[in-house]
TIPA-990803 format. One line per 4 residues: number of its first residue (from 1); for each residue x, y, z of N, C-alpha, C, O. Coordinates in steps of 0.02 Angstrom, whole numbers, plus 50000, padded with zeros to 5 digits. Atoms other than C-alpha are relative to their C-alpha. Layout:
BEGIN
NUM = X/Y/Z/X/Y/Z/X/Y/Z/X/Y/Z | ...
! end
This chain:
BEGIN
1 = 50043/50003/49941/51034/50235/49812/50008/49934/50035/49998/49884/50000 | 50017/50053/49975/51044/50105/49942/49949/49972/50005/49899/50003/50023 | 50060/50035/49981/50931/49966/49948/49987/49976/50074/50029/49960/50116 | 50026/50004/49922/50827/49939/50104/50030/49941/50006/50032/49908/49954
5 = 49970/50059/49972/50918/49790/50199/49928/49945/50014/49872/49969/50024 | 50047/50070/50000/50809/49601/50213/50012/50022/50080/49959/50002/50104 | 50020/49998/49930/50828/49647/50402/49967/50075/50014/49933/50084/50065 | 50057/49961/49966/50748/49810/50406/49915/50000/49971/49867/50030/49995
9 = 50068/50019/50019/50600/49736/50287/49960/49960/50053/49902/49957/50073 | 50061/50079/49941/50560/49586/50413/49983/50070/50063/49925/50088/50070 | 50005/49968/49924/50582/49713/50584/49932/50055/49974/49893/50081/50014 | 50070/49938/49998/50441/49838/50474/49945/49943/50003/49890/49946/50029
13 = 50049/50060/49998/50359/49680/50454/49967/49973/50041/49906/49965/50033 | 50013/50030/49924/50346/49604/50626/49997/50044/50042/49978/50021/50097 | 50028/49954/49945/50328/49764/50723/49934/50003/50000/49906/50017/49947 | 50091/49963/49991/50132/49791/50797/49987/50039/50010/49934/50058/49984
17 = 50024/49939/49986/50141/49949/50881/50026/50045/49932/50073/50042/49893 | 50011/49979/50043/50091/50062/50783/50035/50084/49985/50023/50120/49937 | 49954/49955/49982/50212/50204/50835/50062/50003/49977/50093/50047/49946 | 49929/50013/50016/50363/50116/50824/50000/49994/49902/50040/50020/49862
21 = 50002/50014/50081/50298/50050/50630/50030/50067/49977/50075/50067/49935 | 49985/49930/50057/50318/50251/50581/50064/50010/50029/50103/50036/49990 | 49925/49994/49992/50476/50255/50668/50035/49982/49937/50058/50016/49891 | 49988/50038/50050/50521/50135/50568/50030/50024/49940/50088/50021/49920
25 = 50033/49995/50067/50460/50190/50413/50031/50083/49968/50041/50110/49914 | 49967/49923/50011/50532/50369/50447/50062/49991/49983/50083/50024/49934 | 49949/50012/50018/50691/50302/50447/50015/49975/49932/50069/49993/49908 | 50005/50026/50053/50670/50219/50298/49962/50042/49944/49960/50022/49886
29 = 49997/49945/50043/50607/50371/50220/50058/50038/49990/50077/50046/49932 | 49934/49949/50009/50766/50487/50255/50031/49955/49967/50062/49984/49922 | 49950/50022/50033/50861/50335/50184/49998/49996/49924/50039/49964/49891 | 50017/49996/50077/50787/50372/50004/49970/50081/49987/49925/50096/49949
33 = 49992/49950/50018/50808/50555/50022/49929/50059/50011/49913/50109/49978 | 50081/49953/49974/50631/50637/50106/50006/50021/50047/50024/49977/50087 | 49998/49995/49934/50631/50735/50254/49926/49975/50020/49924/49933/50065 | 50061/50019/49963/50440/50711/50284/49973/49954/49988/49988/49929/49933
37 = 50029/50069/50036/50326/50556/50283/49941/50012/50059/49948/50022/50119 | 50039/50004/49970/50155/50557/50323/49961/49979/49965/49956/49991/49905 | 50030/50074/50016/50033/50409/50320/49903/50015/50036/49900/50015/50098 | 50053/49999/49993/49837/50433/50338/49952/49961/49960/49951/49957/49899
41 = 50048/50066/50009/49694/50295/50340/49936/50022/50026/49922/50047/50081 | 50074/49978/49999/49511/50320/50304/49967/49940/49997/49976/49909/49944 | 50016/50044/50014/49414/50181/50344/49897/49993/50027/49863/49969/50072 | 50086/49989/49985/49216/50228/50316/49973/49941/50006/49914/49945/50024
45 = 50061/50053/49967/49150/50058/50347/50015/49988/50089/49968/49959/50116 | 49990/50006/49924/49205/50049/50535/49978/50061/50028/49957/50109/49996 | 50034/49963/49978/49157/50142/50671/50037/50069/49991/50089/50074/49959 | 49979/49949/50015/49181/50314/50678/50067/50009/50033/50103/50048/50002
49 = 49939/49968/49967/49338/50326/50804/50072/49965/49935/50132/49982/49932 | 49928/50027/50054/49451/50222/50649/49954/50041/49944/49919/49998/49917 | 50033/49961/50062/49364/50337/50515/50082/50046/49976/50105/50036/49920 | 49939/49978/50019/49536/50445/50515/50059/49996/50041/50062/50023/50097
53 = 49932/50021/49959/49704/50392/50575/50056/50039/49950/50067/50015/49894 | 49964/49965/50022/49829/50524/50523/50062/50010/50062/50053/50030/50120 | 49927/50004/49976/50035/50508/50574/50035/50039/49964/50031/50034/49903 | 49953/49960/50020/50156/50633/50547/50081/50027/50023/50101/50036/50080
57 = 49943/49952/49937/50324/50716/50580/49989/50060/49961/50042/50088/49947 | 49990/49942/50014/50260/50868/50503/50007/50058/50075/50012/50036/50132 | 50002/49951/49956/50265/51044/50608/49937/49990/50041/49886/49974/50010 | 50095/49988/49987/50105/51055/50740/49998/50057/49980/49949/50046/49944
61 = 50033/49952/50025/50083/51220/50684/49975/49984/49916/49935/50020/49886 | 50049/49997/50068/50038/51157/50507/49965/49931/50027/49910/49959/50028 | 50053/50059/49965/49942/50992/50581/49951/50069/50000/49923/50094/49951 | 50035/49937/49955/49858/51142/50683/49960/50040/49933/49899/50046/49931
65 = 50032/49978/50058/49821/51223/50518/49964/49977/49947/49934/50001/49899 | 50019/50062/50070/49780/51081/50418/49913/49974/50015/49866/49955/49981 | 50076/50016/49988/49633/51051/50518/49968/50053/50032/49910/50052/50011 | 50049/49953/50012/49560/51199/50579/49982/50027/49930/49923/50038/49915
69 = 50031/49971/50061/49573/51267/50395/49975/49949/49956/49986/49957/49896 | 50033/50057/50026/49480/51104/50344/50025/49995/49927/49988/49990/49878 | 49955/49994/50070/49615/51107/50199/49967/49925/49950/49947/49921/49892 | 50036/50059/50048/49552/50911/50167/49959/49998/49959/49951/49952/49918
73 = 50039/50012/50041/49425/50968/50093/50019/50026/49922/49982/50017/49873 | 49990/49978/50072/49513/51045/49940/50065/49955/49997/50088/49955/49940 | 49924/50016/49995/49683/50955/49976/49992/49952/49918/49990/49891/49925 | 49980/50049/50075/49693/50876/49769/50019/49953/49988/50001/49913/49944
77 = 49945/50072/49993/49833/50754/49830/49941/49940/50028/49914/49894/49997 | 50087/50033/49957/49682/50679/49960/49982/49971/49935/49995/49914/49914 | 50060/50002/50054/49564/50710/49806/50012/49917/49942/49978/49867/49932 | 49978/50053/50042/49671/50599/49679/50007/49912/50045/49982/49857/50031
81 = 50001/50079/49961/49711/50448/49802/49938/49984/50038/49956/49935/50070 | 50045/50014/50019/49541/50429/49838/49978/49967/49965/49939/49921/49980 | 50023/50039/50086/49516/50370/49660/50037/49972/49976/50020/49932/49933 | 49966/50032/50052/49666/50319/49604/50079/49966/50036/50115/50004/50068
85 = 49934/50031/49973/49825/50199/49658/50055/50022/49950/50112/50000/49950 | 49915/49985/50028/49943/50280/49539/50018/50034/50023/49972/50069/50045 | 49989/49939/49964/50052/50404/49619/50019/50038/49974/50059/50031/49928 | 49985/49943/50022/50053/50577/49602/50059/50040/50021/50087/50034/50076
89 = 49929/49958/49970/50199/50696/49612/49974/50059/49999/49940/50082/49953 | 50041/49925/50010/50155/50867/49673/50033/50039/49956/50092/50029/49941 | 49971/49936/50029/50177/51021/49572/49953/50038/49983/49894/50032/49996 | 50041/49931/50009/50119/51175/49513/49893/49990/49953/49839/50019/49956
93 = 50057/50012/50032/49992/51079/49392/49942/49943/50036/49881/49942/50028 | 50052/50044/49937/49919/50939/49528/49979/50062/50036/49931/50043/50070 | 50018/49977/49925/49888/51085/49650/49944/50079/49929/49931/50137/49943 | 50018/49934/50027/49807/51211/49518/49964/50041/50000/49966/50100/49983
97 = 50050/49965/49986/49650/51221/49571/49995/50022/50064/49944/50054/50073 | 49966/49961/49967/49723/51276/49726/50042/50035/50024/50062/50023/50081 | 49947/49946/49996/49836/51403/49727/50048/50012/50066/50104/50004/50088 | 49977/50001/49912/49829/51446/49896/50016/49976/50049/50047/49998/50098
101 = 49988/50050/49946/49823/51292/49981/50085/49985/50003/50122/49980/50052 | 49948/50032/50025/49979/51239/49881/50070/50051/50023/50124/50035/50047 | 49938/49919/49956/50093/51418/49933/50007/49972/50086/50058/49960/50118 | 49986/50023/49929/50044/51364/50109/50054/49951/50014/50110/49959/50037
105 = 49952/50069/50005/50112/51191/50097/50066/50010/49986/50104/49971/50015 | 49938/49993/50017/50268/51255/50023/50039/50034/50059/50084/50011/50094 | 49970/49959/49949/50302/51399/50134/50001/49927/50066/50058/49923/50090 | 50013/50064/49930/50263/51233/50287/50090/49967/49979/50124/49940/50023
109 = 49948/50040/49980/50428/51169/50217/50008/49935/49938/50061/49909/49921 | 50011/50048/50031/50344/51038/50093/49987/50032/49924/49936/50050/49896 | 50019/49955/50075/50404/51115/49916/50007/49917/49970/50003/49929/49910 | 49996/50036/50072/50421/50942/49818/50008/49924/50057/50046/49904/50101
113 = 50026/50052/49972/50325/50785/49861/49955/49936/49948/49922/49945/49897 | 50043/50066/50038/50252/50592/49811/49952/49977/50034/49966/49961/50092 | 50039/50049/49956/50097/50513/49869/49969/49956/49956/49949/49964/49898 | 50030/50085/49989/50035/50343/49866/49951/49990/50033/49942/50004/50092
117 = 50057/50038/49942/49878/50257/49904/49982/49929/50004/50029/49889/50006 | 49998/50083/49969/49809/50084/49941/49928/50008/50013/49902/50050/50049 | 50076/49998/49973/49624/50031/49935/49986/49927/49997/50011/49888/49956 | 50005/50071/49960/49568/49875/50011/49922/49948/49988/49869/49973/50009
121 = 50076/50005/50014/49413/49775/49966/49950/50011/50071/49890/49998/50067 | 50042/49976/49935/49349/49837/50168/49973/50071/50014/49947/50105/50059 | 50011/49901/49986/49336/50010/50121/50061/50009/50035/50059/50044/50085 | 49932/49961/49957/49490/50047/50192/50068/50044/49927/50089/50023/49873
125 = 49966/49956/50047/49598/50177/50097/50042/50024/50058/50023/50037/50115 | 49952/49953/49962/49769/50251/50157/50059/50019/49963/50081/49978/49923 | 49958/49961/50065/49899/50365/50063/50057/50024/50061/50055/50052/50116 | 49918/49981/49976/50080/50386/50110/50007/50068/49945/49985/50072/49888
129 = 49968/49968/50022/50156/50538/50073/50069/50033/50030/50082/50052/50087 | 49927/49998/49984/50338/50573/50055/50025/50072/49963/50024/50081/49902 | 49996/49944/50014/50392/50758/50064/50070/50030/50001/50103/50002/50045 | 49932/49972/49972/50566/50865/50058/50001/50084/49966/49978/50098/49910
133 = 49997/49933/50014/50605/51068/50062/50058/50007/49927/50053/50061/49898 | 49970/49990/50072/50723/51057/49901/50045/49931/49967/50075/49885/49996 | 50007/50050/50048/50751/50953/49749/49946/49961/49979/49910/49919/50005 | 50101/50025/50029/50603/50918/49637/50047/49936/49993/50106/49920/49999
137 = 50011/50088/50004/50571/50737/49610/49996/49985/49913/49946/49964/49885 | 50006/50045/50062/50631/50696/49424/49965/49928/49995/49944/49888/50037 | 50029/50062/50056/50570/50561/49302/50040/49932/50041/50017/49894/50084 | 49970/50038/49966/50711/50459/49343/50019/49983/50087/50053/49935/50103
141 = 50005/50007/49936/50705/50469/49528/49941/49969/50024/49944/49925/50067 | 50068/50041/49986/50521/50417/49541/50029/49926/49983/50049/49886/50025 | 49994/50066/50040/50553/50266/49416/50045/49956/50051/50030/49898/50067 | 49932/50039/49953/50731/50223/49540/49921/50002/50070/49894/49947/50068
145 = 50021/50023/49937/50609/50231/49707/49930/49989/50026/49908/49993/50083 | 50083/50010/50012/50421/50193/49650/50003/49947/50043/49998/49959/50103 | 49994/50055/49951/50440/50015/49719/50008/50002/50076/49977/49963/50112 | 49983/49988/49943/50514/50081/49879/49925/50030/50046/49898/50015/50100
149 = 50060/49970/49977/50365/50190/49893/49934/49966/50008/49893/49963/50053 | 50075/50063/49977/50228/50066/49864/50003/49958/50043/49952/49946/50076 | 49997/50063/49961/50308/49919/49960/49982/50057/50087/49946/50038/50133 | 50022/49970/49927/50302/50067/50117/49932/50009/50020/49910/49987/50074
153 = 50062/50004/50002/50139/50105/50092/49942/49951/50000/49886/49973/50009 | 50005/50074/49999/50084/49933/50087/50002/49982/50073/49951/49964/50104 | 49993/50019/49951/50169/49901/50244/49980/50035/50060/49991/50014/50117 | 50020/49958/49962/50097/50037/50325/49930/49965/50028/49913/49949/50085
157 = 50050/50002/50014/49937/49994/50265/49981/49936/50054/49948/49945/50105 | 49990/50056/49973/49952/49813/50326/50001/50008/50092/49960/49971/50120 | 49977/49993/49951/50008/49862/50501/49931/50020/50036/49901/49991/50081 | 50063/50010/49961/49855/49951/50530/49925/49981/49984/49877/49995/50019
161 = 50059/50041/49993/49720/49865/50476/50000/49929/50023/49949/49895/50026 | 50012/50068/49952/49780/49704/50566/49981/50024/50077/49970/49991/50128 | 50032/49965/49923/49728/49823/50709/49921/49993/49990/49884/49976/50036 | 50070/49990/50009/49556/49842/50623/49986/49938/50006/49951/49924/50055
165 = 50040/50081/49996/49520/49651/50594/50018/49987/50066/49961/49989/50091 | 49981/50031/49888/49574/49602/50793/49948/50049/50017/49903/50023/50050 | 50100/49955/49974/49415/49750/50826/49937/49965/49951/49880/49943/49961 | 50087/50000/50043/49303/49722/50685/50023/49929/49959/50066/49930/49915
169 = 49981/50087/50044/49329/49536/50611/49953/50017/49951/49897/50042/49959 | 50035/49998/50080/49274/49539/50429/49990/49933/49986/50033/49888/49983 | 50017/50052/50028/49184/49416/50378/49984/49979/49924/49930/49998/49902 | 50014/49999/50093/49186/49367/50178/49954/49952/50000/49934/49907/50037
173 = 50062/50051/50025/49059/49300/50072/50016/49958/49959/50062/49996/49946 | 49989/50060/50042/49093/49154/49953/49996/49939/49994/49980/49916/50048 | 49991/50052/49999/49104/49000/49909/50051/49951/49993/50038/49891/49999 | 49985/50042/50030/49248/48938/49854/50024/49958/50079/50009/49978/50135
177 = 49981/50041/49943/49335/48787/49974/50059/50006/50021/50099/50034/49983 | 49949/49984/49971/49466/48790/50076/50058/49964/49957/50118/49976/49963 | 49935/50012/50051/49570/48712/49955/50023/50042/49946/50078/50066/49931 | 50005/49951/50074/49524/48806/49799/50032/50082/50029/50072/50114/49996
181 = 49965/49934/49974/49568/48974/49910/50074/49980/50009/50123/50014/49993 | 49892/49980/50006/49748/48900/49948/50045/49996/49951/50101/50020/49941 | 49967/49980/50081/49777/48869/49777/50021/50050/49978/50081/50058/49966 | 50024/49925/50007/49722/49046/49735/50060/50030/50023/50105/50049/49985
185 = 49936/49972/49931/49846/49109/49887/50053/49996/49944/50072/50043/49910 | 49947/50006/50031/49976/49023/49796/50014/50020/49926/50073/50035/49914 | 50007/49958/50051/49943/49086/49627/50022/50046/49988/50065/50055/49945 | 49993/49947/49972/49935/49243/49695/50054/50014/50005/50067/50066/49975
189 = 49915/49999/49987/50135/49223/49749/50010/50000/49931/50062/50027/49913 | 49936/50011/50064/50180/49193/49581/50006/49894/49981/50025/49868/49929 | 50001/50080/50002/50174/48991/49590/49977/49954/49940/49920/49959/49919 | 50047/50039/50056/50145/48866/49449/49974/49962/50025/49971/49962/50087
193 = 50058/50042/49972/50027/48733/49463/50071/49935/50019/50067/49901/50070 | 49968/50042/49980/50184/48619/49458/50022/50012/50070/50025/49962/50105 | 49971/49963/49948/50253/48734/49609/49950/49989/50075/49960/49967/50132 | 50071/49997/49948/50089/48747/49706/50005/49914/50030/50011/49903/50090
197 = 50033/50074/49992/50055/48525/49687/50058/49992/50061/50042/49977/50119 | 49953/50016/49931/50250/48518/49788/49965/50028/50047/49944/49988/50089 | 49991/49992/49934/50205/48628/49911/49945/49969/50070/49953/49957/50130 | 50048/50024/49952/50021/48569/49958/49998/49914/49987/49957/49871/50003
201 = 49981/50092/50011/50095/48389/49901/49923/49970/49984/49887/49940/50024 | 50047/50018/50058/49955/48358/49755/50028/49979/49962/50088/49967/49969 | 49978/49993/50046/49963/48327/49596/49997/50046/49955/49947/50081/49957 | 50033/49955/50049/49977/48433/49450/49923/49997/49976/49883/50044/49978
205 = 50065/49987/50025/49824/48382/49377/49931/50009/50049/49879/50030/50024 | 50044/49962/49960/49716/48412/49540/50011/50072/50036/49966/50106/50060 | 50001/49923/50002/49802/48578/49571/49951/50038/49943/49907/50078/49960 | 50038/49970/50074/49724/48634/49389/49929/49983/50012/49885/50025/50006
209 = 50076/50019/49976/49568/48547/49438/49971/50061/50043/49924/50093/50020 | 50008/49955/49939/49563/48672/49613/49999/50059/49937/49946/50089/49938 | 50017/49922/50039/49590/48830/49460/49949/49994/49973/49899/50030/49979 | 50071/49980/50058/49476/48780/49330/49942/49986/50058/49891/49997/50025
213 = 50061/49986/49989/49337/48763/49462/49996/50073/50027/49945/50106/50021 | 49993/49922/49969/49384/48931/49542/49994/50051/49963/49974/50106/49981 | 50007/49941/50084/49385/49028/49376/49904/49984/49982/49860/50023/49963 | 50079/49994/50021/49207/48941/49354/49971/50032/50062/49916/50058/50058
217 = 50042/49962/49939/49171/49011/49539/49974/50072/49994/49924/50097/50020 | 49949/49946/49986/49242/49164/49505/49940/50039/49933/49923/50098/49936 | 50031/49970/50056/49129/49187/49331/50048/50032/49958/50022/50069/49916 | 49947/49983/50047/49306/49233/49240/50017/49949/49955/49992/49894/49943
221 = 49956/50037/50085/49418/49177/49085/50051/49964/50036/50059/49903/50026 | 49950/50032/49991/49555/49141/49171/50029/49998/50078/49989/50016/50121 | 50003/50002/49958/49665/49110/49317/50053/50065/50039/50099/50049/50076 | 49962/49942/49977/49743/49288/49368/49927/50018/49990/49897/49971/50016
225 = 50071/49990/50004/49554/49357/49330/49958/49971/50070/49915/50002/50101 | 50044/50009/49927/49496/49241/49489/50038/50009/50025/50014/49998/50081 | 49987/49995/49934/49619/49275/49592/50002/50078/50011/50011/50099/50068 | 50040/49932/49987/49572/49470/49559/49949/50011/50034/49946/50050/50081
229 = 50067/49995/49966/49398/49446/49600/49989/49942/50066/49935/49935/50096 | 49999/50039/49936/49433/49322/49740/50043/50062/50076/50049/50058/50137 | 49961/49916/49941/49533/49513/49826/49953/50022/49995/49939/50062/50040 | 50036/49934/49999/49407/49593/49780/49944/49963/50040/49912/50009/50066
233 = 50046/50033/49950/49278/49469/49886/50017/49997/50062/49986/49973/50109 | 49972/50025/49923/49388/49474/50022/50018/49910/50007/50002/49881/50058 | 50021/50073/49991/49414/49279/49991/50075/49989/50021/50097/49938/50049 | 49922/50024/49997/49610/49316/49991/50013/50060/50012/49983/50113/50006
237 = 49958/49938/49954/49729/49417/50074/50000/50072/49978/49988/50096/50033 | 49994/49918/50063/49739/49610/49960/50062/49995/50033/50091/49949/50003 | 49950/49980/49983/49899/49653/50067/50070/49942/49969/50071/49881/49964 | 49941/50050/50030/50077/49593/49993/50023/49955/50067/50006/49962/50126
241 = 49979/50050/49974/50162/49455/50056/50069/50023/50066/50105/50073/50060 | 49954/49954/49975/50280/49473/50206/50064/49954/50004/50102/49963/50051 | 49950/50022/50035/50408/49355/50126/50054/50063/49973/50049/50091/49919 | 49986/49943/50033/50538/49496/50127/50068/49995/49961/50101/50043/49943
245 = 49929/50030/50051/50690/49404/50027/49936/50021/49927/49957/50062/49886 | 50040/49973/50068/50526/49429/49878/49990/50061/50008/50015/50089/49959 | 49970/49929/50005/50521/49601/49920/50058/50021/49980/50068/50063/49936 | 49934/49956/50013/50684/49637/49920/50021/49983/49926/50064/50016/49896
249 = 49961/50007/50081/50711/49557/49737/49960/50050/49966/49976/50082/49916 | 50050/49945/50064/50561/49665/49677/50033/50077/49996/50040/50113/49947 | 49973/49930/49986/50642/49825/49776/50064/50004/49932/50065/50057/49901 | 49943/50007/50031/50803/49779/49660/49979/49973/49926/50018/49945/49888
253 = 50028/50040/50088/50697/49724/49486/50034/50075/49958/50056/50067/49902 | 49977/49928/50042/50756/49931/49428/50093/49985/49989/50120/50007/49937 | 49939/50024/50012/50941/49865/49444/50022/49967/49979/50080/49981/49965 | 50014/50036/50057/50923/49722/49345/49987/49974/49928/50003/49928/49890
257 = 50024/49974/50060/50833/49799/49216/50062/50039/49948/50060/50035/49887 | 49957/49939/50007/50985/49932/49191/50042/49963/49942/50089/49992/49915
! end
């Protein structure tokens, strides 16, 4: 499988409209073997007109069907990303308790599919799914293009909720200081405390100072523990980094491994 190129990570990266992103993103689906890709964002704390943002290149006659026969409400795939960021692969046993829905979907074109979700400490939830009319989705095929699939989904995700904060500015609650958060940040990357002191030109021992009070902010053990509950306060970014030379080594960590 080819790996996505460091120039079409930055261009998904730095695009704003939100059109071109699924262009994008479509293209960069067919290049890992999906004809369909469709990306929908639920975001119940905003107002109602961003409540559902659904992109597709499916058929309009199944759009058309998808929502008059208020399928969402049984759709399983929905059901699971909802609750859960691991992704599911459809089949006969995800779809079981609908039978019918699941014949539809097939006959539409979409016999063998992955989705992905993404939940945000703003209430914001949105699930990529990546569909094609033949060849199920082995073991080893997930495992080769899981990464591919999260980092899209991610960047999806990213794209439009920097639409939502420019409407609705979120404001977090906390305390820690503007230092102790860029520590955190850097953490967050992957950074040691020796790594971190170069870049904000400290020293080691007041970088460690900036953790251990942030871990006591934080009411945790340690320092991956606050910078969990510092995402989950909103105190730090949730969305990955758009450093896409670190993407692209993670996209390529399954080739490495081999």
């Amino acid at each position: 499988m080819e790996i996505w190129t460091e120039a079409q990570l930055r261009k998904l990266n730095q695009e704003h409209d939100l059109q071109a992103v699924f262009e994008i993103a479509l293209n960069l689906t067919r290049e890992i073997g999906f004809e369909f890709c469709a990306f929908t964002v639920s975001a119940h704390s905003y107002q109602q007109q961003t409540q559902a943002l659904r992109i597709n290149n499916y058929s309009s006659d199944w759009n058309n069907k998808y929502e008059t026969s208020n399928y969402v409400a049984i759709d399983p795939i929905v059901h699971h990303c909802n609750q859960s960021v691991i992704p599911i692969v459809w089949s006969d046993q995800a779809f079981a308790n609908s039978p019918a829905y699941w014949e539809d979907v097939q006959t539409h074109g979409m016999r063998h599919g992955i989705s992905q979700s993404v939940h945000d400490p703003r209430g914001v939830c949105s699930m990529l799914s990546l569909s094609r009319s033949s060849k199920p989705i082995s073991g080893s095929e997930l495992y080769e293009k899981a990464a591919h699939i999260i980092w899209l989904c991610f960047a999806l995700h990213r794209a439009v909720v920097e639409q939502l904060r420019r409407d609705f500015p979120f404001r977090p609650s906390g305390n820690l200081t503007p230092r102790e958060t860029e520590v955190l940040k850097w953490s967050a990357e992957g950074k040691t405390a020796a790594e971190i002191a170069k870049i904000l030109n400290l020293s080691e021992r007041t970088v460690n100072f900036h953790v251990s009070t942030s871990i006591k902010k934080m009411g945790v053990n340690n320092k991956i523990a606050a910078v969990v509950h510092a995402v989950m306060k909103g105190l730090l970014d949730p969305y990955p980094t758009t450093d896409t030379a670190l993407w692209r080594r993670a996209l390529q960590t399954d080739k490495t491994c081999k």
